[in-house]
C-alpha positions as CSV (number, residue, x, y, z in Angstrom):
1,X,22.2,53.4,-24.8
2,X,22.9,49.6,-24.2
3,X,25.2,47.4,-23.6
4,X,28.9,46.3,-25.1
5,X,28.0,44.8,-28.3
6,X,27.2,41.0,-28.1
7,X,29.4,38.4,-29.9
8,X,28.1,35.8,-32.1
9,X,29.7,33.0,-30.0
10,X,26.6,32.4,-28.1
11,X,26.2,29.4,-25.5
12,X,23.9,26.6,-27.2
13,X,21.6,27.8,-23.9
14,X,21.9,31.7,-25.0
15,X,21.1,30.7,-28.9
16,X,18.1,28.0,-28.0
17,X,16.8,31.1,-25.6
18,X,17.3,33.6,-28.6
19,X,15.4,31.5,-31.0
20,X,12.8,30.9,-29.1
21,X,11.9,34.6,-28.5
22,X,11.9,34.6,-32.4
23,X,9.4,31.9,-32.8
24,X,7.2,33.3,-29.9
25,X,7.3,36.6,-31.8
26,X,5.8,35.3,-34.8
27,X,2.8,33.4,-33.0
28,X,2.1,36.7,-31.2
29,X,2.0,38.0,-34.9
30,X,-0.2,35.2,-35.9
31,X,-2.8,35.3,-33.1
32,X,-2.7,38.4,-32.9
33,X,-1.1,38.7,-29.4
34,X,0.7,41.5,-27.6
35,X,4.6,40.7,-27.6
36,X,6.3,39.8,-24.6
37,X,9.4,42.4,-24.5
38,X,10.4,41.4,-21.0
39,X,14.2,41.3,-21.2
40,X,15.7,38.2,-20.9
41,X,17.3,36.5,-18.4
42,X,21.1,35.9,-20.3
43,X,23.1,39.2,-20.5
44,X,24.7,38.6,-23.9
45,X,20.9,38.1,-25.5
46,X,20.8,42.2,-23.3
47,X,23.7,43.7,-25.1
48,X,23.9,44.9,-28.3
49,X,24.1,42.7,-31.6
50,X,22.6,41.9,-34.9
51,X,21.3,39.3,-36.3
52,X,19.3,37.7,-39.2
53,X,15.8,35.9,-39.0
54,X,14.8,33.0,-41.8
55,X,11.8,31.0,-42.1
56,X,11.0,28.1,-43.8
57,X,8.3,25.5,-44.3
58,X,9.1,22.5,-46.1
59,X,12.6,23.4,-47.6
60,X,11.0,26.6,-49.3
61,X,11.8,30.1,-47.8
62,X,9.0,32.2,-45.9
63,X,11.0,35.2,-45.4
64,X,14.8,36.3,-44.4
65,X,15.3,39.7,-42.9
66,X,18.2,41.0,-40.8
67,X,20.2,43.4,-39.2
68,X,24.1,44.0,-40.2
69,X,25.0,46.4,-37.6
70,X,24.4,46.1,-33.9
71,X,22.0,48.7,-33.5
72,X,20.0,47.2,-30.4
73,X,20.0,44.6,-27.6
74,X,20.0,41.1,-29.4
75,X,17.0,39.7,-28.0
76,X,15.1,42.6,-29.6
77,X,16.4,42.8,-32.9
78,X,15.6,38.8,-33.1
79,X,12.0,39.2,-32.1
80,X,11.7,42.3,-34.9
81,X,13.5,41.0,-37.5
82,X,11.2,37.5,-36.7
83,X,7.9,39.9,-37.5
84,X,9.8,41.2,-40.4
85,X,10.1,38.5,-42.2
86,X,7.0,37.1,-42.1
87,X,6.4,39.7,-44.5
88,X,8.9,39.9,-46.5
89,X,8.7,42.1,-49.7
90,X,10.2,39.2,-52.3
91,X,7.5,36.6,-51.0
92,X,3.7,36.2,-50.0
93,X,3.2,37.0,-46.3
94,X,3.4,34.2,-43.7
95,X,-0.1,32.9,-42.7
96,X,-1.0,30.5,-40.0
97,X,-1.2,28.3,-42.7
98,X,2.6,28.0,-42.6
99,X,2.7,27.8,-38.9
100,X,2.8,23.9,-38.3
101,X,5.4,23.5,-40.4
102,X,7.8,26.6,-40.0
103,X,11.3,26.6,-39.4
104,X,12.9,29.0,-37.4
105,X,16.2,29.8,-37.7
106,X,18.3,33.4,-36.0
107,X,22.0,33.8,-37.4
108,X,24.0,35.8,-34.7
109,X,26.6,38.5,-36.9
110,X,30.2,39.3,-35.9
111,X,31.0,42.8,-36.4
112,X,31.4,43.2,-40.6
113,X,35.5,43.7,-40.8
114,X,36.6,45.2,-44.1
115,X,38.1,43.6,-46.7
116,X,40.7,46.0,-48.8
117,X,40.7,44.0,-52.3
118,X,41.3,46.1,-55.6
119,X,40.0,43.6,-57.8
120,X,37.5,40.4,-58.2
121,X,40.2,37.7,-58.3
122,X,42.1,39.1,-55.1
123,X,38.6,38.5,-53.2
124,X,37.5,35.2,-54.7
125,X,41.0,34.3,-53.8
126,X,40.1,35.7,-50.0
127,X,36.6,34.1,-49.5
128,X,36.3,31.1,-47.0
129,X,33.8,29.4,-48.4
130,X,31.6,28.3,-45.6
131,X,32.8,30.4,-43.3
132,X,32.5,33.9,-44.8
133,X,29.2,36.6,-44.9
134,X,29.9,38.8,-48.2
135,X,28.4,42.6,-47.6
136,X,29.2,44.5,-51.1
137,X,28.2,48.5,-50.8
138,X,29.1,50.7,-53.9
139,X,26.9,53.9,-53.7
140,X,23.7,53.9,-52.3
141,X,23.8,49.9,-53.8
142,X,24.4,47.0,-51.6
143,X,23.8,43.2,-51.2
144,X,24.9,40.4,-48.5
145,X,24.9,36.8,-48.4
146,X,25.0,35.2,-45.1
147,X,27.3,32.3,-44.3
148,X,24.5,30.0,-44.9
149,X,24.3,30.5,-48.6
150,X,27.7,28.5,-49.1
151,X,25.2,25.5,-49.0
152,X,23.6,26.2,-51.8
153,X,26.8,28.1,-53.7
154,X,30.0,25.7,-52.8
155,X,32.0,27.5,-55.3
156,X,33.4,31.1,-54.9
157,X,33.0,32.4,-58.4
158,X,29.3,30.9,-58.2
159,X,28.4,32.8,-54.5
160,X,29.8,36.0,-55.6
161,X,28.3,36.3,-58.9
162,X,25.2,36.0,-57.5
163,X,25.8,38.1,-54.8
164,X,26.5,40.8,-57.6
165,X,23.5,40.0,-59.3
166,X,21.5,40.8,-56.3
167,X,23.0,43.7,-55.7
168,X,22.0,44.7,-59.6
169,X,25.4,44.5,-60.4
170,X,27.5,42.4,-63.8
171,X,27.7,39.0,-62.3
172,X,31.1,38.8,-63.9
173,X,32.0,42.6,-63.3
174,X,33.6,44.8,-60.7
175,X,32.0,47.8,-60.1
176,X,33.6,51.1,-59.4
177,X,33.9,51.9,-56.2
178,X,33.2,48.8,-54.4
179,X,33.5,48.2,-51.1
180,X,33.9,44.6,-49.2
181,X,33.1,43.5,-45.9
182,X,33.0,39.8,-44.7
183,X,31.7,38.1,-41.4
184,X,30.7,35.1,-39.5
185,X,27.7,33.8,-37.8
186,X,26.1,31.2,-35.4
187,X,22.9,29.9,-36.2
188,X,20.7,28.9,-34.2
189,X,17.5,27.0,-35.3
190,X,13.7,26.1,-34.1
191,X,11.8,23.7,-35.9
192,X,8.5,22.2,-36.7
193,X,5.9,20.4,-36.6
194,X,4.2,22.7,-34.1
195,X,1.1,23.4,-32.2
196,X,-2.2,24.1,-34.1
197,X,-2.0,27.8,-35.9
198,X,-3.2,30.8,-33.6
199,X,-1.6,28.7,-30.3
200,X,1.2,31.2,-29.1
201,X,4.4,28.8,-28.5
202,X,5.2,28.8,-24.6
């Protein structure tokens, strides 16, 4: 059991600490250090949430791995999801190679809320881009863009068709079935340039 699930709206002192347990969880990965689980000191980074974990070096994605439902304390779903995506299955593995120039970055979740559309043109009409995550289940299927991805796909048509497509689904179809939930996130971001690979950050 823990505690009341946390909400995205972190201080800028609860998301810098968050972050920063992310980035200190992938130098323990790299130098092959224990990882420091101590709980920290801000209760909302204690209670429950989920979150998502990107890297980057140089503009060109490392890994993104995240949680959609709040499953465990915050501070510990940043720190795995941090170790997950250093290997993350579409991508080569992160190396200390990558560690001078990574960029961190932990999107905090709100709850997924439902979204009861019958149709593709009722949800385009729906979507706030920049604003909205897209999770789309149908069976055992599913797919989610995070907020984040409006700056790269501005235009509604554009963000869900390629949602549907990486869900395996008809870009321009509809499946049977489908079922829409949006929400928002925080993010919260840790760059480089770093200390020398194998340092663990302080």
């Amino acid at each position: 059991m823990g505690e009341p699930a946390a909400s995205s709206a972190l201080t800028l002192a609860e998301g810098t600490a968050l972050v920063r347990l992310a980035v200190g969880a992938v130098g323990a990965h790299l130098a092959r250090s224990p990882l420091d689980g101590r709980p920290p000191g801000f209760p909302a980074l204690r209670a429950l949430g989920a979150c998502f974990v990107t890297l980057e070096n140089a503009g060109r994605l490392r890994g993104c791995v995240g949680s959609l439902d709040a499953a465990r304390p915050l501070y510990l779903d940043a720190m795995r999801n941090a170790q997950r995506a250093m290997r993350d299955p579409r991508l080569p593995e992160v190396t200390g190679a990558d560690w001078p120039g990574l960029d961190v970055k932990v999107s905090v979740l709100s709850p997924p809320e439902p979204v009861p559309v019958s149709g593709r043109r009722e949800l385009l009409d729906l979507l706030r881009p920049g604003v909205d995550g897209l999770l789309l289940v149908c069976g055992e299927q599913r797919a989610t863009f995070l907020p984040a991805v409006w700056q790269k796909l501005a235009d509604p048509e554009q963000f869900l068709g390629a949602l549907l497509t990486k869900g395996g689904w008809p870009a321009r179809g509809w499946p049977d079935g489908l079922e829409v939930s949006r929400y928002t996130s925080i993010e919260f971001a840790d760059r480089g340039p770093r200390v020398p690979a194998g340092a663990v950050p302080g």
